[in-house]
N, C-alpha and C positions, 0 to 999 in steps of 0.2 A: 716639746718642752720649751724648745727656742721661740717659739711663738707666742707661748701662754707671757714668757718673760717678757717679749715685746710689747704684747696689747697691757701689760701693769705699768709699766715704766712711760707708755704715750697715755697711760688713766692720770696719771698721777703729776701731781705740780711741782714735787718736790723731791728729789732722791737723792738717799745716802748711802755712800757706799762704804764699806769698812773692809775688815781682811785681821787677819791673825794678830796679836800683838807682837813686840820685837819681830816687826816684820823683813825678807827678805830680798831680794829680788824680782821676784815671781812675785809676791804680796802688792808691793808698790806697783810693779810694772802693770799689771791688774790694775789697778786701782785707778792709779792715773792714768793708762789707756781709754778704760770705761769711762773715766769721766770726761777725759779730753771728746772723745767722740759724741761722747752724748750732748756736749754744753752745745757743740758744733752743730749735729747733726737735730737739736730741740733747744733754740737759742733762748725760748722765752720762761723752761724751764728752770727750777735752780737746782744743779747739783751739787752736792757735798760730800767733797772727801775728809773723811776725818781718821783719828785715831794716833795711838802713839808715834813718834816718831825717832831714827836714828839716823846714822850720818852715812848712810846707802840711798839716802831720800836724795834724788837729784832732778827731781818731777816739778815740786811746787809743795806750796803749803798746806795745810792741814786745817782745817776748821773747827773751831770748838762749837759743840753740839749744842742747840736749842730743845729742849725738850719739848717747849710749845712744837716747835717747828716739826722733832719727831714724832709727834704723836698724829700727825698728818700726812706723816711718809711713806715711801717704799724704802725701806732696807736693805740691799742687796750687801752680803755679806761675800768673803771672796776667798778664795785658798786655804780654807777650812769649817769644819761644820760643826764643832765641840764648844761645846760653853769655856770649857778650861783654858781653850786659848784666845777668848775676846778679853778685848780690855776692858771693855764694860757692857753693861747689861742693856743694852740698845733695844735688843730681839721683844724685852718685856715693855717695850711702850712704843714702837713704832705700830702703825696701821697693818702694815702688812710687810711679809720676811717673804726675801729669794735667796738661796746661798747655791753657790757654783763653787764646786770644788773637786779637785782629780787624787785625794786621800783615800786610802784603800777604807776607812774609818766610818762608822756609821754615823748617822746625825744625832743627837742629845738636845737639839734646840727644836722647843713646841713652834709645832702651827706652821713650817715653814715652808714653801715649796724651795724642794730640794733636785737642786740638777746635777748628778754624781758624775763624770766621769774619769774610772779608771787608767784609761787607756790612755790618754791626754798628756803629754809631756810634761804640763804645767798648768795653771789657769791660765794664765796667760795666752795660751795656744784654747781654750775654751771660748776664754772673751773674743777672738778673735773670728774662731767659728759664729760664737752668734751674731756677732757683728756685721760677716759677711751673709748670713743666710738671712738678716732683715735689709738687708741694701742701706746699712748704715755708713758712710764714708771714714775710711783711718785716713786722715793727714799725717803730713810728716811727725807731729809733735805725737800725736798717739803711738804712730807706727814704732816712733822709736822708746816708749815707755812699753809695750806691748813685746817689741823687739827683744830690750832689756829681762823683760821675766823671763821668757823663752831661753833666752842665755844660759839667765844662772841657773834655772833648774835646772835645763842641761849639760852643766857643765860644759860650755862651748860644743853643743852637739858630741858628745864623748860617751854619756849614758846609754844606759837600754832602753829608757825611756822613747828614745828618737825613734819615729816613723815614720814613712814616707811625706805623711800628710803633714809633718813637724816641718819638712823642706819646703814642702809648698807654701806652708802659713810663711814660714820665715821669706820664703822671694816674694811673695804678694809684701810684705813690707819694705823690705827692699827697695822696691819697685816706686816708695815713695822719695826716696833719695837719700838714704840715710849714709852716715857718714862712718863708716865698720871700724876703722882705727882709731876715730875718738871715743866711739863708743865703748870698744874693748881696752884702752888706754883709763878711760873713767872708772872701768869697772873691776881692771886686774891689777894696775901700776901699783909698787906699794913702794913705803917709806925702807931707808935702810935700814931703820929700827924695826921693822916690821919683821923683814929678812933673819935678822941677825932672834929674835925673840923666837922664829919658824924654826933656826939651823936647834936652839937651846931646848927647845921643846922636841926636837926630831932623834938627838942625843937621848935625852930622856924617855922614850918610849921602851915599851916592853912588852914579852909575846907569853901569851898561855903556852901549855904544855902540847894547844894542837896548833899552835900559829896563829890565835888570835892577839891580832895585833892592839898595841892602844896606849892614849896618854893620860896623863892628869894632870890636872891645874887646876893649883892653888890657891889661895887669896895673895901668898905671897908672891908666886909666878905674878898674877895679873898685877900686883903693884910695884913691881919692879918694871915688867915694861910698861905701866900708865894703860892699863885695857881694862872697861871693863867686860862682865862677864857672860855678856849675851854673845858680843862682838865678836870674843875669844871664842867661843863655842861654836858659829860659825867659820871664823877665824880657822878654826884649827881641825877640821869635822875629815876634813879628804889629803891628813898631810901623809897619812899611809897610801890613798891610791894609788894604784898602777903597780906597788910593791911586790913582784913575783912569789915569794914565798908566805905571804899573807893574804888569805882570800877573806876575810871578815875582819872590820878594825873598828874599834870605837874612841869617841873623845869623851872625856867627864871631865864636865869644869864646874867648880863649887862655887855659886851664887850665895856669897854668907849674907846678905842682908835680904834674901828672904830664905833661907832656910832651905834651899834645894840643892841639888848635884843635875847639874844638865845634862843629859846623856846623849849623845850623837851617835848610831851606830850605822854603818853601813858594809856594803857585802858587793862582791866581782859577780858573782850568779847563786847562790844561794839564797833563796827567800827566809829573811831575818825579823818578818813586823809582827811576826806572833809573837816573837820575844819581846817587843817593846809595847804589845799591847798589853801582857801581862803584868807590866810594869807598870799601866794605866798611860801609854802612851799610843802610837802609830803611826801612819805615815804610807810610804811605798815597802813594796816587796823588800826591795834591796838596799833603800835610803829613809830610814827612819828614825824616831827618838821617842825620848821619854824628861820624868825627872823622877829623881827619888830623896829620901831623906837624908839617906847617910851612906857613907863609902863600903858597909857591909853589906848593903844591900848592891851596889857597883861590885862587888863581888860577884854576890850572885848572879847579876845579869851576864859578869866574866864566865862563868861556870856553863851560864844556858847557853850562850853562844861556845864555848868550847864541843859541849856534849854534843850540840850539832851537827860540829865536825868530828866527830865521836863518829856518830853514828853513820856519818857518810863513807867515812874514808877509813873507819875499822882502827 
């Protein structure tokens, strides 16, 4: 598959790379990796990163998309494979679709060559595989957007995600000189408002009947500390981890202008993404999401992930 990826991307004159919208860590680090390498490594080529953008963007800018231009492209789409979470509808007028993505979720988007893998800590750790298996060069500028997704999806190597081969991608970067304190200073330092918004939200949480942990946030929460509601969702997705007595914990933060509830759930080792697929969501075994309409149905998903532990633990 690393291959077929290759000989399209050296066919083609023009390649656009995208990735999930409200993207994260992993989404960008991807993104800008890929393209850093490529501009590098095929100078005469043009590539284009585009798509929405927020304030984890610490790569470079974003391009607004020519349609002339796409309809002559490769589309490499990146850290996800569902229609529902592109920003736009790229896939229906570009030349031709690749998507790389390590979501347990199946594709929804026609026509595409689809490189899946599971096992992968991130894309970011994907991009990097095929990068090395076409003798493409990471410089430092790649290394360290490449570096970055690898991170956060791993939660500084803390997940179950991590595999041996997640150590080696990470020191083959490394190895280009990257600078590990500012990096992680960029990535984790936060405001004291930030702190003090984390202790008020940590207060406020609450546990099901079998220790499912979890918060919610408001439109009022988000505009008292000036957040909004993607950022929070993020923001606040693992302020349960490590918590001894709660092994599944979720966040729901109400997006009122458009009309959803974000659902962040994740889990210490019980596999929880059936639950968020049912909800028309997915993701990983253990760290997945969803959205839904209304906080009755945040119930519900409180109920499914209890029943879980129901049936586990009697």
């Amino acid at each position: 598959m690393n291959k077929e990826i290759f000989r399209l991307i050296s066919h083609y004159d023009s390649i656009v790379i995208i990735r999930h919208k409200h993207p994260d860590y992993d989404a960008y680090g991807a993104q800008f990796g890929l393209a850093f390498a490529l501009k590098r490594h095929f100078p005469k080529k043009r590539i284009i990163p585009a798509g929405d953008d927020n304030d984890l963007n610490q790569f470079g800018a974003l391009e607004i998309m020519d349609p002339d231009v796409l309809k002559r492209s490769l589309l490499i789409i990146l850290d996800t494979s569902v229609k529902q979470m592109l920003e736009d509808e790229f896939y229906l007028v570009a030349d031709k679709v690749v998507i790389l993505d390590h979501h347990q979720n199946s594709s929804d988007i026609p026509n595409a060559l689809f490189y899946q893998n599971t096992m992968a800590s991130s894309t970011a750790e994907m991009v990097v595989r095929f990068l090395m298996d076409n003798d493409i060069p990471i410089d430092k500028e790649a290394a360290r957007a490449l570096f970055m997704g690898i991170v956060g999806d791993t939660g500084r190597f803390l997940f179950s995600n991590v595999k041996p081969d997640t150590f080696r991608i990470a020191a083959t970067l490394l190895e280009t000189g990257l600078d590990l304190p500012s990096i992680y200073q960029s990535m984790y330092q936060e405001s004291f408002a930030q702190k003090l918004a984390k202790a008020e939200y940590l207060v406020a949480t609450k546990r099901t009947r079998n220790n499912v942990g979890f918060g919610q946030i408001t439109p009022d929460f988000l505009n008292r500390h000036q957040l909004d509601p993607y950022s929070a969702s993020r923001m606040f997705a693992n302020q349960l981890s490590g918590t001894r007595e709660i092994p599944i914990w979720g966040n729901f933060t109400e997006a009122i202008e458009d009309g959803v509830i974000l659902c962040e759930l994740r889990s210490r080792e019980i596999p929880i993404v059936e639950v968020a697929k049912k909800y028309g969501g997915g993701g990983h075994l253990l760290a997945c999401g969803c959205r839904v309409a209304s906080w009755e149905m945040v119930d519900q998903i409180l109920a499914d992930l209890d029943d879980l532990l129901e049936g586990i633990h009697g």
